[in-house]
DOVEX-771227 format. One record per atom (N, C-alpha, C): residue in three letters; x, y, z. Coordinates in steps of 0.2 Angstrom, whole numbers, padded with zeros to 4 digits, always signed. Example, Ala and Ser with C-alpha at 12.3 -4.5 7.8 and 13.67 -1.06 7.14 Angstrom:
# DOVEX-771227
ala+0066-0028+0039/ala+0062-0022+0039/ala+0066-0016+0039/ser+0064-0011+0035/ser+0068-0005+0036/ser+0064+0000+0039/
END
This chain:
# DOVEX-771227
unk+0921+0634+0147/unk+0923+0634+0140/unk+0917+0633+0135/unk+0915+0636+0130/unk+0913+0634+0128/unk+0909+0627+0123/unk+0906+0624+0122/unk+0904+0616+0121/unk+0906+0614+0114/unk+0905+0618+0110/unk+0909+0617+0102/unk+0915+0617+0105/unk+0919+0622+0108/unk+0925+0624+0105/unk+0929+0619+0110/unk+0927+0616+0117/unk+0928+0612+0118/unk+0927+0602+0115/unk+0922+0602+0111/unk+0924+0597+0107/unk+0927+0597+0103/unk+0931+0603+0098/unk+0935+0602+0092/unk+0941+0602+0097/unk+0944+0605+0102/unk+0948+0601+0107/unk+0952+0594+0108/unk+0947+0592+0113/unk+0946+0584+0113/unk+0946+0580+0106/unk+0942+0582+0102/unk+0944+0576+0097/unk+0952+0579+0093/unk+0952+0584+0095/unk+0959+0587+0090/unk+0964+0581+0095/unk+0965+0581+0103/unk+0969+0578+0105/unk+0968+0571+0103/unk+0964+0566+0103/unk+0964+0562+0100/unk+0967+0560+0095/unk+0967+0565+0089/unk+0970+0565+0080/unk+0976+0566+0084/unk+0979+0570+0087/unk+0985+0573+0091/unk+0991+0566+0093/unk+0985+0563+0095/unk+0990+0558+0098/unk+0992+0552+0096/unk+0985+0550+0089/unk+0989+0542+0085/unk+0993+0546+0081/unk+0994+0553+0077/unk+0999+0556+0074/unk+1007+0555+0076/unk+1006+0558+0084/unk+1011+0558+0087/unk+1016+0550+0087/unk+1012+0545+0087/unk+1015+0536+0087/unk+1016+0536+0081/unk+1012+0539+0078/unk+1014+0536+0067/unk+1021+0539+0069/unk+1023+0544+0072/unk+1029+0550+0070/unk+1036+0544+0073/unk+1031+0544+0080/unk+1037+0542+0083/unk+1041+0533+0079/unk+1036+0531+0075/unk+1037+0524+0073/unk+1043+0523+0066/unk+1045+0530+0064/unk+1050+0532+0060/unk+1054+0530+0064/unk+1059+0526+0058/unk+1065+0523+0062/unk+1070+0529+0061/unk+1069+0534+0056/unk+1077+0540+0057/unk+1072+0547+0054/unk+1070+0547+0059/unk+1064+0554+0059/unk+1069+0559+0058/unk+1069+0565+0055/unk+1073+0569+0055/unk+1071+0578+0049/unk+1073+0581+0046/unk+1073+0585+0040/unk+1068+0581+0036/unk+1071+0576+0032/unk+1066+0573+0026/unk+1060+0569+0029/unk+1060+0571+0035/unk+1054+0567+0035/unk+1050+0573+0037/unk+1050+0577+0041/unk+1046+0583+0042/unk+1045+0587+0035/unk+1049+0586+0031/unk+1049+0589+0024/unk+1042+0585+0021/unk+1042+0578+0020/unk+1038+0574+0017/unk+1030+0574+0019/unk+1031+0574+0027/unk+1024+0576+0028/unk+1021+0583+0025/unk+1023+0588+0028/unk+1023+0594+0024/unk+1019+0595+0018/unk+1024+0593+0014/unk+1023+0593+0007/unk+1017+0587+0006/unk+1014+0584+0009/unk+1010+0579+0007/unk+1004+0582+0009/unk+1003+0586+0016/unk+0998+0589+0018/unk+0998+0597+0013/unk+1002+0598+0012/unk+1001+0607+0006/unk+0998+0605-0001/unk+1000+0599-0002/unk+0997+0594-0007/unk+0989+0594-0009/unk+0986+0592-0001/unk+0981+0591+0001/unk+0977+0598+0001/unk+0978+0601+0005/unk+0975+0607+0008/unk+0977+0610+0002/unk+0980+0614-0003/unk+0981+0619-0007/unk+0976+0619-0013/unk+0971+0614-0016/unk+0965+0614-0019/unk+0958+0618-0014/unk+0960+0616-0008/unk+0956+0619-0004/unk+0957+0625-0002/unk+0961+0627-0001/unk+0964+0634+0003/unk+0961+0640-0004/unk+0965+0635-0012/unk+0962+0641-0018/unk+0954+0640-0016/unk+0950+0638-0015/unk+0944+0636-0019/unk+0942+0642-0011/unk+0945+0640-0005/unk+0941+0646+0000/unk+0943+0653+0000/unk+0949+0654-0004/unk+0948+0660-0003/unk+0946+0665-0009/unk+0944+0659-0015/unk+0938+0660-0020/unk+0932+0663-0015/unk+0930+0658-0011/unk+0923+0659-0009/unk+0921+0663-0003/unk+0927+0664-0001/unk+0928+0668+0007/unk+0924+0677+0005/unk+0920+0678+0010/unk+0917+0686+0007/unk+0923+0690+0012/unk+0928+0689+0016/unk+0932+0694+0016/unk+0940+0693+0012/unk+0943+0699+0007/unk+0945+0699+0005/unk+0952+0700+0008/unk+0958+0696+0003/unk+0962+0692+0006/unk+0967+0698+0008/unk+0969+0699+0011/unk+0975+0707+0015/unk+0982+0703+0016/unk+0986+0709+0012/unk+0994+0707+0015/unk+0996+0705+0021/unk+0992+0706+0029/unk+0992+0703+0033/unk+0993+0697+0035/unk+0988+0694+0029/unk+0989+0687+0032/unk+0995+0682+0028/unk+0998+0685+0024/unk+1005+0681+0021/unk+1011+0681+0026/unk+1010+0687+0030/unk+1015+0686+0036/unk+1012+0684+0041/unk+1008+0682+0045/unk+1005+0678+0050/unk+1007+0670+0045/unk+1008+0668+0040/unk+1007+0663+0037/unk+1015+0660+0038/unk+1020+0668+0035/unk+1025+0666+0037/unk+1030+0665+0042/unk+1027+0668+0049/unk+1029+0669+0055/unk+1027+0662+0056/unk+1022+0657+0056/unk+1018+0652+0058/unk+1021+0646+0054/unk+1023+0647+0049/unk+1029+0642+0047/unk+1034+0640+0048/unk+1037+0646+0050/unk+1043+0646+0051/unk+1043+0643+0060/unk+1039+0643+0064/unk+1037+0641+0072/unk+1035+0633+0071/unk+1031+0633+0066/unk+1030+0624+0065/unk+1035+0622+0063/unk+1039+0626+0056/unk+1045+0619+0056/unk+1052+0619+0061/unk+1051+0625+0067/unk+1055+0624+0071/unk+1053+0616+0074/unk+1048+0618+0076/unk+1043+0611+0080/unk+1044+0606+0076/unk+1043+0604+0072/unk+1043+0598+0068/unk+1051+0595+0068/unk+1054+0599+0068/unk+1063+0597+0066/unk+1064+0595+0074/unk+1063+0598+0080/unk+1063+0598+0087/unk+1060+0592+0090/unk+1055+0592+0086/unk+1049+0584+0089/unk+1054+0579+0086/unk+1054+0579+0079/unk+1057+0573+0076/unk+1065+0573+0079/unk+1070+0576+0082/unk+1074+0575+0085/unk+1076+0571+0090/unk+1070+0574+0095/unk+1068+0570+0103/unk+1066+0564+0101/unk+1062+0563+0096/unk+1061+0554+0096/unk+1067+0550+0092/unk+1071+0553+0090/unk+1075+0549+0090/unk+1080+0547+0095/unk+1081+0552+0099/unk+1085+0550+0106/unk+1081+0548+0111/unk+1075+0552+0113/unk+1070+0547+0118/unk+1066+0544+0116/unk+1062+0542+0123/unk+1055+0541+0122/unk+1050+0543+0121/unk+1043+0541+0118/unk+1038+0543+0118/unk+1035+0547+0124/unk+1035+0541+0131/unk+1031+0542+0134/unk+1036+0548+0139/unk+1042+0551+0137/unk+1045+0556+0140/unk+1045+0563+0137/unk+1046+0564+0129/unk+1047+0569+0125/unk+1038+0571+0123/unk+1034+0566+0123/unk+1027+0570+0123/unk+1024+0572+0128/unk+1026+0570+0136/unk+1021+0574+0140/unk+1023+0579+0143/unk+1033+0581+0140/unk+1036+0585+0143/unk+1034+0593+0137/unk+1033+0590+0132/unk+1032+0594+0126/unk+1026+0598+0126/unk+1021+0593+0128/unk+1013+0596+0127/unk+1012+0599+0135/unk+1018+0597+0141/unk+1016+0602+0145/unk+1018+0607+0148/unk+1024+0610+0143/unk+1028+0615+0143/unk+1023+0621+0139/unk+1020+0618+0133/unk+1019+0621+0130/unk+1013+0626+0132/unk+1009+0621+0136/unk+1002+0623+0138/unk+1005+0631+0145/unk+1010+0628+0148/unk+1010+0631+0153/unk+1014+0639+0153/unk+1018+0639+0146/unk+1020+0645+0143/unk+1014+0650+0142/unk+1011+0646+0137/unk+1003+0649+0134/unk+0999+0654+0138/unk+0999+0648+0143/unk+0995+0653+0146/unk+0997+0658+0152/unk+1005+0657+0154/unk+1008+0662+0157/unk+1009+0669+0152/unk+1008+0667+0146/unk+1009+0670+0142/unk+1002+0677+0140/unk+0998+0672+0140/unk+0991+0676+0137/unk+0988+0678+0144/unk+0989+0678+0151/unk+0987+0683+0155/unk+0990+0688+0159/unk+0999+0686+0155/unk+1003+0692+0157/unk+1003+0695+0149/unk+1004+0693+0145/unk+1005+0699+0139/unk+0998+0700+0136/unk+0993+0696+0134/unk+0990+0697+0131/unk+0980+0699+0137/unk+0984+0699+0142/unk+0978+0701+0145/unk+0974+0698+0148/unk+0971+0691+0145/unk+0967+0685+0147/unk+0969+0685+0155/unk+0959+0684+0155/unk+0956+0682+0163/unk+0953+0675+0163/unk+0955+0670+0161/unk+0952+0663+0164/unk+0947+0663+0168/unk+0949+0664+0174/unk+0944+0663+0180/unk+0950+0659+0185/unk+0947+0658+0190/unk+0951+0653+0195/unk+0947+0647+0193/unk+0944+0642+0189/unk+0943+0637+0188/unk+0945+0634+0184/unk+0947+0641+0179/unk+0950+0639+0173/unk+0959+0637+0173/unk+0960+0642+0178/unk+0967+0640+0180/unk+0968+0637+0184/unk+0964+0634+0190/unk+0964+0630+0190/unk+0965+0621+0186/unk+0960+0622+0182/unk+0960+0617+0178/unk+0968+0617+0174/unk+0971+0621+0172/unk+0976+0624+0168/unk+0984+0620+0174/unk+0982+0622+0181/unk+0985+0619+0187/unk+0988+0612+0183/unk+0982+0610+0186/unk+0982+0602+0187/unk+0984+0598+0180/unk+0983+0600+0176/unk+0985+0599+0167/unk+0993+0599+0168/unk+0994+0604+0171/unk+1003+0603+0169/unk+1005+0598+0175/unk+1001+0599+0181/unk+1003+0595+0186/unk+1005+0590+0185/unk+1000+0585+0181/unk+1001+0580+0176/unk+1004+0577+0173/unk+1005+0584+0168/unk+1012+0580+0168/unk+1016+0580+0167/unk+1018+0583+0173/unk+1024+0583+0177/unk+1026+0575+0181/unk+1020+0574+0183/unk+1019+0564+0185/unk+1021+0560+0182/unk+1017+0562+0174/unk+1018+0558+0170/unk+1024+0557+0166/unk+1028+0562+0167/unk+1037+0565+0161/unk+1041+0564+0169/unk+1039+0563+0175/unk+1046+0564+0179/unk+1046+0557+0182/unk+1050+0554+0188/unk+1051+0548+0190/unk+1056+0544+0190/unk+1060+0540+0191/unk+1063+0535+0189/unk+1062+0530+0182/unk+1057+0524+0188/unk+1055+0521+0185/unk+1060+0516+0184/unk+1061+0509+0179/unk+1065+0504+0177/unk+1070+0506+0172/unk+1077+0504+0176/unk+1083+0506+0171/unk+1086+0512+0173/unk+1083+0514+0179/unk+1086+0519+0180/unk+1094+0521+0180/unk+1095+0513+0184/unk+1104+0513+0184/unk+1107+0512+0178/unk+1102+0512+0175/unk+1107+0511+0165/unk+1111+0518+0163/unk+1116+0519+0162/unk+1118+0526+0160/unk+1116+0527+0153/unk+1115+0523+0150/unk+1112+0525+0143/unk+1105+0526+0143/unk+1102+0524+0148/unk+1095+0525+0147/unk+1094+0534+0150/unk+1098+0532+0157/unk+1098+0540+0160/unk+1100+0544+0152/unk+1105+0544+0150/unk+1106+0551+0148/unk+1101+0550+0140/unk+1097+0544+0139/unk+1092+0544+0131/unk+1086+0549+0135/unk+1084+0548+0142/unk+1081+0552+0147/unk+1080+0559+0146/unk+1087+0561+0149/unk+1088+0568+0150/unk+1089+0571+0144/unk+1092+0567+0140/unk+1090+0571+0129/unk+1083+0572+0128/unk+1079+0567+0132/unk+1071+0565+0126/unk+1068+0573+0132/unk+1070+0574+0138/unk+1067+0579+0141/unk+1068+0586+0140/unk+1077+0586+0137/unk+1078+0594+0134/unk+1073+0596+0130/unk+1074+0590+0124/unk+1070+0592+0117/unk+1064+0592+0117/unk+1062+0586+0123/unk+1053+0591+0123/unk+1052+0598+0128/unk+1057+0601+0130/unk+1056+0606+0135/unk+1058+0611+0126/unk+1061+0610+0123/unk+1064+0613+0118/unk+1055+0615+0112/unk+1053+0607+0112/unk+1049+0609+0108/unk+1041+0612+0111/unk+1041+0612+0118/unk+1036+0616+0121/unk+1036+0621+0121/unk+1043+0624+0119/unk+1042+0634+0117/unk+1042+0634+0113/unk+1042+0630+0108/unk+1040+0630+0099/unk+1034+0632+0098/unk+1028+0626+0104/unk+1023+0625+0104/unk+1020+0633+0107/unk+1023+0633+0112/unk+1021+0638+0115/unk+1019+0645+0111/unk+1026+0648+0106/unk+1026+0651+0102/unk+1021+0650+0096/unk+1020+0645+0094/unk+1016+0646+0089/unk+1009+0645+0089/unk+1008+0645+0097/unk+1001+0643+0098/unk+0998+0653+0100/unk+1001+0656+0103/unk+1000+0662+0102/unk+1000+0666+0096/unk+1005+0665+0093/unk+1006+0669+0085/unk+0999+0666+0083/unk+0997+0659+0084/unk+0990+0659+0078/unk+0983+0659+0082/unk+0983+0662+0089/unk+0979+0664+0092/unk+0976+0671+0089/unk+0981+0676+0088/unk+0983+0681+0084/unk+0982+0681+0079/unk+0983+0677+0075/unk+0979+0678+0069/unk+0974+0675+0067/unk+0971+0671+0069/unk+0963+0669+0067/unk+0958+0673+0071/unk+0961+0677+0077/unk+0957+0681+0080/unk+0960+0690+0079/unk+0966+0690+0079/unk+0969+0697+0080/unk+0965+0698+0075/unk+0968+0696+0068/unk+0969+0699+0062/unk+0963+0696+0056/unk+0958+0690+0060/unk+0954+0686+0056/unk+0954+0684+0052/unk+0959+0681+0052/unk+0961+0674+0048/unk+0959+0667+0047/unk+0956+0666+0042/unk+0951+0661+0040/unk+0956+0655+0044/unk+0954+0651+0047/unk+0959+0643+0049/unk+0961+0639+0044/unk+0956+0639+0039/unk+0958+0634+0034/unk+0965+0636+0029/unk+0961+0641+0027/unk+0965+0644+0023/unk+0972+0647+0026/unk+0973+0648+0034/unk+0978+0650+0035/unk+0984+0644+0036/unk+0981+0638+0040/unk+0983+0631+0038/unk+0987+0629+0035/unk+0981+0630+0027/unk+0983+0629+0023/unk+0989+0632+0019/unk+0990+0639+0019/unk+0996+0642+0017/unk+1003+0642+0019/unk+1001+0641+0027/unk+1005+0639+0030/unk+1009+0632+0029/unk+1006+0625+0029/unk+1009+0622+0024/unk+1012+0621+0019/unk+1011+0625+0014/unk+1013+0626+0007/unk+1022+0628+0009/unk+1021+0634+0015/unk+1028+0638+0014/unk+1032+0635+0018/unk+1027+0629+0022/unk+1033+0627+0028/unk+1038+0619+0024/unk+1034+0619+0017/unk+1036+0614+0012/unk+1041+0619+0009/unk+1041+0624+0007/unk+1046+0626+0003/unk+1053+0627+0008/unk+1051+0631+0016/unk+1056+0630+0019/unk+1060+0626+0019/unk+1059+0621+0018/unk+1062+0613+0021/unk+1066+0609+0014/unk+1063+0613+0009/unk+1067+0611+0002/unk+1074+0610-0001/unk+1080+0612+0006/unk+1087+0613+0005/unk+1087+0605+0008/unk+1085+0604+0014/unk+1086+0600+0018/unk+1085+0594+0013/unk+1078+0593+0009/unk+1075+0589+0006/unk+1082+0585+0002/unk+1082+0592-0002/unk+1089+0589-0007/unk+1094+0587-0006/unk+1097+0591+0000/unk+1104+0588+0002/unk+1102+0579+0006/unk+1097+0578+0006/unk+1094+0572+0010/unk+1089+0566+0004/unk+1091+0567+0000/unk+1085+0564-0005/unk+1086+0555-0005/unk+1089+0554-0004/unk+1092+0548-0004/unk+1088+0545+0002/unk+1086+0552+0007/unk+1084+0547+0014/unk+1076+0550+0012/unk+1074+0553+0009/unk+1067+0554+0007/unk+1066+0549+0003/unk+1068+0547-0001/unk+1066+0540-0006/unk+1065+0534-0001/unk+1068+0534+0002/unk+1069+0529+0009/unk+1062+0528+0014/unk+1062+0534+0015/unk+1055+0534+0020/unk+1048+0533+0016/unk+1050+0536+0012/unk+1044+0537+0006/unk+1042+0529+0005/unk+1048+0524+0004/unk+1045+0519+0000/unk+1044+0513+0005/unk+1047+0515+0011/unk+1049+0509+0016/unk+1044+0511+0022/unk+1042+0518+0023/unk+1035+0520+0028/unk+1032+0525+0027/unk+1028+0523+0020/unk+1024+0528+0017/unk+1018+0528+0022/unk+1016+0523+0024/unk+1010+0524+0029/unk+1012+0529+0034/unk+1015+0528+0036/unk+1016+0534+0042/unk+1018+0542+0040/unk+1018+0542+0034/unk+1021+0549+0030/unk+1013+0551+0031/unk+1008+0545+0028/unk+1002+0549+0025/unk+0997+0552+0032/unk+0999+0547+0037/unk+0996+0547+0043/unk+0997+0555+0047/unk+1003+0557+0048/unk+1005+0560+0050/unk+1002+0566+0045/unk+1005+0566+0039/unk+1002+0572+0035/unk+0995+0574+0035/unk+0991+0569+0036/unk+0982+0570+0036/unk+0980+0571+0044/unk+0981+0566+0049/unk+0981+0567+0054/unk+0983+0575+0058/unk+0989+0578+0056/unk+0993+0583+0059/unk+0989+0590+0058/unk+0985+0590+0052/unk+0983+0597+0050/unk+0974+0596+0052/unk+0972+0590+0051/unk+0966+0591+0053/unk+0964+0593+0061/unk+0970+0591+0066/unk+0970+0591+0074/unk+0972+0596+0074/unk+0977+0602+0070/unk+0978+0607+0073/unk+0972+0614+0069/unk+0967+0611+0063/unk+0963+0615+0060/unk+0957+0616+0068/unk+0957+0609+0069/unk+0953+0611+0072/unk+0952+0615+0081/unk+0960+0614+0082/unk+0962+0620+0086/unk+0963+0626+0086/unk+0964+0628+0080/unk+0961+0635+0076/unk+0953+0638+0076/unk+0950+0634+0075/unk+0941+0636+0074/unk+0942+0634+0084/unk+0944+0634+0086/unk+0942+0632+0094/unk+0946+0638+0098/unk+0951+0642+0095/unk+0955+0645+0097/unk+0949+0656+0097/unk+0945+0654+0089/unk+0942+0658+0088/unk+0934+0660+0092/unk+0935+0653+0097/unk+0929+0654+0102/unk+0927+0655+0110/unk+0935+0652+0110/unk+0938+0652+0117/unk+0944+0654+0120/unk+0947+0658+0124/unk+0952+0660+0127/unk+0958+0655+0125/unk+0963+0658+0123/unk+0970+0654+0121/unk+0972+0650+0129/unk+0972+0653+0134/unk+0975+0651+0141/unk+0969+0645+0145/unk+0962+0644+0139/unk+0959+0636+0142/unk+0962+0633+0134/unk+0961+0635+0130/unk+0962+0629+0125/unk+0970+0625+0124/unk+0974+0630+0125/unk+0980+0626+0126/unk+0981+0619+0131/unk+0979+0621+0136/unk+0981+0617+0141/unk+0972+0611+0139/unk+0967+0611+0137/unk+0965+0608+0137/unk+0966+0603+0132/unk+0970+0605+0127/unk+0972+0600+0121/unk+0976+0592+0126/unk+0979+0594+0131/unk+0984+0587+0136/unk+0980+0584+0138/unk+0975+0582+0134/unk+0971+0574+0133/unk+0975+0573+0130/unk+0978+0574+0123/unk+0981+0569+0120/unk+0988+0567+0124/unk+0989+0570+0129/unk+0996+0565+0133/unk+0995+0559+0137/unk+0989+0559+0141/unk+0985+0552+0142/unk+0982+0548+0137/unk+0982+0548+0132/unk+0983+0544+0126/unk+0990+0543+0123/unk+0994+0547+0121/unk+1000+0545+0122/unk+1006+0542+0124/unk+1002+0544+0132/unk+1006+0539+0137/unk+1004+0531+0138/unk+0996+0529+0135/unk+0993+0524+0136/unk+0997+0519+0130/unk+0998+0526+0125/unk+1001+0521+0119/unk+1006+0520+0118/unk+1012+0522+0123/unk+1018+0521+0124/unk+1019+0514+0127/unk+1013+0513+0131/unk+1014+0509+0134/unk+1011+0502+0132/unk+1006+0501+0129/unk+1002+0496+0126/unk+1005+0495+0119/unk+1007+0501+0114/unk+1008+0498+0107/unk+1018+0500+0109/unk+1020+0502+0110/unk+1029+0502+0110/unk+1029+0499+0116/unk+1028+0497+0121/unk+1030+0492+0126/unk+1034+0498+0132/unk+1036+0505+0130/unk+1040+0507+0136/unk+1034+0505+0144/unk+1039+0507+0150/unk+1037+0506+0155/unk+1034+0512+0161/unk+1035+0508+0166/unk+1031+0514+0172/unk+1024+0516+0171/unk+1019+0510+0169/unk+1014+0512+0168/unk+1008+0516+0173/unk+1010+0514+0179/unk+1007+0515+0185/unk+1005+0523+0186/unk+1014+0526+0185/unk+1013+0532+0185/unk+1009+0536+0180/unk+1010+0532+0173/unk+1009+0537+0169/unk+0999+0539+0170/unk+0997+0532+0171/unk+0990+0532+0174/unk+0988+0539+0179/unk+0994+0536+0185/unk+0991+0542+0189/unk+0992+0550+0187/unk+0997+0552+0182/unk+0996+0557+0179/unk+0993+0559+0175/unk+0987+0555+0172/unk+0984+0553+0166/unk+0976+0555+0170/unk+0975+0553+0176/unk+0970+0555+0180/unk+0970+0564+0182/unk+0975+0563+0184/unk+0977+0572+0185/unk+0975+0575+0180/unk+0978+0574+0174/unk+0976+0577+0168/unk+0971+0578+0167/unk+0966+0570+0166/unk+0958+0572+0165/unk+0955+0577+0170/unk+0956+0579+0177/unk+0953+0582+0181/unk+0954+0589+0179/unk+0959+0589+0176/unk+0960+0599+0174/unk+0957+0597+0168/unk+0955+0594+0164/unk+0951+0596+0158/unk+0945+0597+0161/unk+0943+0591+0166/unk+0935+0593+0167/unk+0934+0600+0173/unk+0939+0603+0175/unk+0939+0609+0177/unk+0939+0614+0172/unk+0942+0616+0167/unk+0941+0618+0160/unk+0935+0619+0158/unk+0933+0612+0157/unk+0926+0611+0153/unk+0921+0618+0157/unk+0921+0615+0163/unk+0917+0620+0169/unk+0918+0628+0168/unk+0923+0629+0165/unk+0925+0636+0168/unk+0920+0640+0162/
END
């Protein structure tokens, strides 16, 4: 893979994964709270998106309003989907099931429909990523015989198996558009935010009573997640426009070895041993990736 498009990768999984802890630290994560960040980051971004596509020498096509809206509509499945699973499970269950479902559609995806040749190194490395975390999202582990913990378990691994085809899907649709159709990242981002804010607008109001709530009682995590969330995925965008979608997806599951570390060290859950051992797996497909 290439050495840029591999770095904006790797640090995007880093921004990827304290985001993911801000997210999960919401005590009733839900609509208003996906609405909030949203609208904090289209906040952000929409000064910037005007002033680029002021500055942009190609001129703006109706094309890119529907990549914009198809791509809002796929993250605020996700966002609604993610913030459900952390209300029922755990961290260190719904992020490594989520982020390796998702890789693992992508790129069944991009070399049966869309074509892509990786290589056998790269899929290889792509192997081992999901293999990962597989280690890392399956097992027993302590509490096993708890029936509540089983069945907070088996909810926290629908809904990341739920949000990895969110992932999956919108990680090809904006494959496509920053490269099909040449869409600026920033500005498509940015758009994208704006409408995934208005989407969420019914939810907002029917719910306002619990948006003043989070708003005043976990404003840090609102802003955390809003700035954090667009910057890690801008830069999966500029990384998507230089490398194969079928290594970048799967290369992004660093952030689940950070994830897992911080499930374990800042929220306390358990079974650290494994999540380590799938945490090695995982580095070893990235650094077959990098190679490819």
């Amino acid at each position: 893979m290439n050495t840029t498009a591999l770095s904006f990768v790797l640090i995007a999984a880093v921004v990827h994964a304290a985001w993911n802890l801000a997210a999960k630290r919401i005590s009733s994560g839900g609509t208003q709270f996906v609405w909030l960040y949203y609208t904090v980051s289209a906040v952000v971004l929409l000064p910037v998106t005007v002033v680029l596509l002021v500055v942009e020498p190609q001129r703006p096509q109706w094309s890119w309003l529907l990549a914009a809206v198809g791509t809002s509509v796929l993250h605020v499945a996700y966002g609604i989907v993610l913030q459900r699973g952390y209300r029922v499970g755990d961290l260190s269950v719904v992020y490594p099931v989520a982020r390796g479902t998702g890789p693992l559609l992508s790129v069944l995806a991009a070399v049966l429909v869309l074509g892509e040749r990786p290589g056998w190194l790269g899929l290889l490395g792509a192997f081992l990523v999901i293999t990962g975390v597989l280690v890392i999202s399956t097992g027993r582990g302590a509490g096993a015989h708890d029936p509540a913990a089983a069945k907070a378990r088996r909810a926290g691994i629908l809904y990341g198996l739920l949000t990895g085809a969110t992932i999956a899907g919108y990680t090809l649709w904006d494959a496509h558009s920053v490269t099909g159709i040449g869409m600026p990242p920033v500005v498509y981002f940015g758009l994208g935010s704006v409408l995934q804010s208005v989407m969420l607008v019914p939810g907002a109001l029917a719910g306002r009573d619990e948006v003043a709530r989070i708003w005043r009682e976990q404003r840090r995590e609102v802003l955390i997640v809003a700035l954090l969330s667009p910057l890690a995925y801008i830069l999966v965008l500029f990384a998507l426009t230089m490398a194969p979608v079928s290594l970048v997806a799967p290369a992004r599951e660093l952030s689940i070895v950070l994830g897992g570390l911080a499930a374990w060290l800042v929220l306390g859950e358990r079974d650290a041993a494994r999540r380590l051992a799938g945490s090695v797996i995982v580095l070893s497909g990235i650094a077959a990736i990098a190679a490819a």
